[in-house]
C-alpha positions in Angstrom: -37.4 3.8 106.4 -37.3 0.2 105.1 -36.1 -0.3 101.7 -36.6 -3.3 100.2 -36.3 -5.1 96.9 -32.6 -4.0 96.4 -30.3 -5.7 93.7 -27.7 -7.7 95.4 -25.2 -5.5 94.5 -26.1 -2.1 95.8 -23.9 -0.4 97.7 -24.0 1.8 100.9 -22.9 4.9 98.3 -25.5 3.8 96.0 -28.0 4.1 98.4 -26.7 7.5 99.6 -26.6 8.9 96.1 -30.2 7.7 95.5 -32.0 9.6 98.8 -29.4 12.5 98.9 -31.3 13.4 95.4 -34.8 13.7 98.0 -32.9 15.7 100.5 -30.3 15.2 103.5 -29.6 11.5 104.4 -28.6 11.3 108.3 -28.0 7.4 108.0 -28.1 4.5 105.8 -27.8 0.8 107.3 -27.2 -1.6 104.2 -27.6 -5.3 105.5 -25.2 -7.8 104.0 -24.0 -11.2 104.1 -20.8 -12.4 105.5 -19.1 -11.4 102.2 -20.7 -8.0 102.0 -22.9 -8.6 99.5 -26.5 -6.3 99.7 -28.9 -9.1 101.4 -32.1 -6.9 99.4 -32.9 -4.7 101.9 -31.2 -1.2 103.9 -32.9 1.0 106.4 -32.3 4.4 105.6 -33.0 7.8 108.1 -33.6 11.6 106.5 -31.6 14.1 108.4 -35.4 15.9 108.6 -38.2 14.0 110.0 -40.7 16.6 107.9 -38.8 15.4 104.3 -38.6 11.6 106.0 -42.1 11.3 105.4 -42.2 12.8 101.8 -40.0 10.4 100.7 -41.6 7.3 101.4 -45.0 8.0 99.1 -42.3 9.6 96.4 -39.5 6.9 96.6 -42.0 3.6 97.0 -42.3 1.8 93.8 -39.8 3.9 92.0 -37.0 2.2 89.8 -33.5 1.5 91.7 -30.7 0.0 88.7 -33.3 -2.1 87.3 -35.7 -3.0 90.3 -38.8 -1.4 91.6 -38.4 -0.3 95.4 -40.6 -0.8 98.4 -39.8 2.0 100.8 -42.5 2.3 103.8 -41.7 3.5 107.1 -39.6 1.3 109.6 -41.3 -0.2 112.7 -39.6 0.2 116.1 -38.8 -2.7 117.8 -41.3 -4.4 120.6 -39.4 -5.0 123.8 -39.4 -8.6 123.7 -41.4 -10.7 126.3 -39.1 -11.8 129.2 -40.6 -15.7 128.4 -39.6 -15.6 124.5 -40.6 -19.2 123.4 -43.0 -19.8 125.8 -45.0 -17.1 125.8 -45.5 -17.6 122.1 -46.4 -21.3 122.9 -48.9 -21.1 125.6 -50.4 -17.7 125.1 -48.5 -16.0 127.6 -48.9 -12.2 127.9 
């Protein structure tokens, strides 16, 4: 899952605590800036696929220390085209 609108000082544990209360976390991934400071947003993974998807709807706009989350499921990453710039540029498929 994507969570975004995080305060910049969440914390990995935060995080943990938060979903641990919707069932079994298997992962949380809490991007941060060269000084480890939260950049806003984490990416987060239920230990059950079955409760992964119950916690989005219950979780999305929900308060997290004084901000209203946006949790929605992650998207999987495209392979990217082999021509990159170009294929963006002239059309390229």
């Amino acid at each position: 899952m994507l969570i975004g609108n995080l305060p910049l000082d969440t914390t990995k544990d935060d995080l943990l605590a938060f979903f641990e209360k919707m069932g079994k976390v298997g992962h949380v991934e809490l991007l941060t800036d060269k000084v480890g400071r939260c950049k806003g947003f984490a990416f987060v993974t239920m230990a059950d696929r079955d409760q992964q998807e119950k916690v989005i709807p219950a979780l999305d706009n929900t308060q997290f220390k004084g901000r209203v989350l946006s949790v929605s499921p992650a998207k999987t990453r495209s392979q990217p085209s082999r021509l990159g710039f170009f294929s963006k540029l002239f059309g390229a498929k």
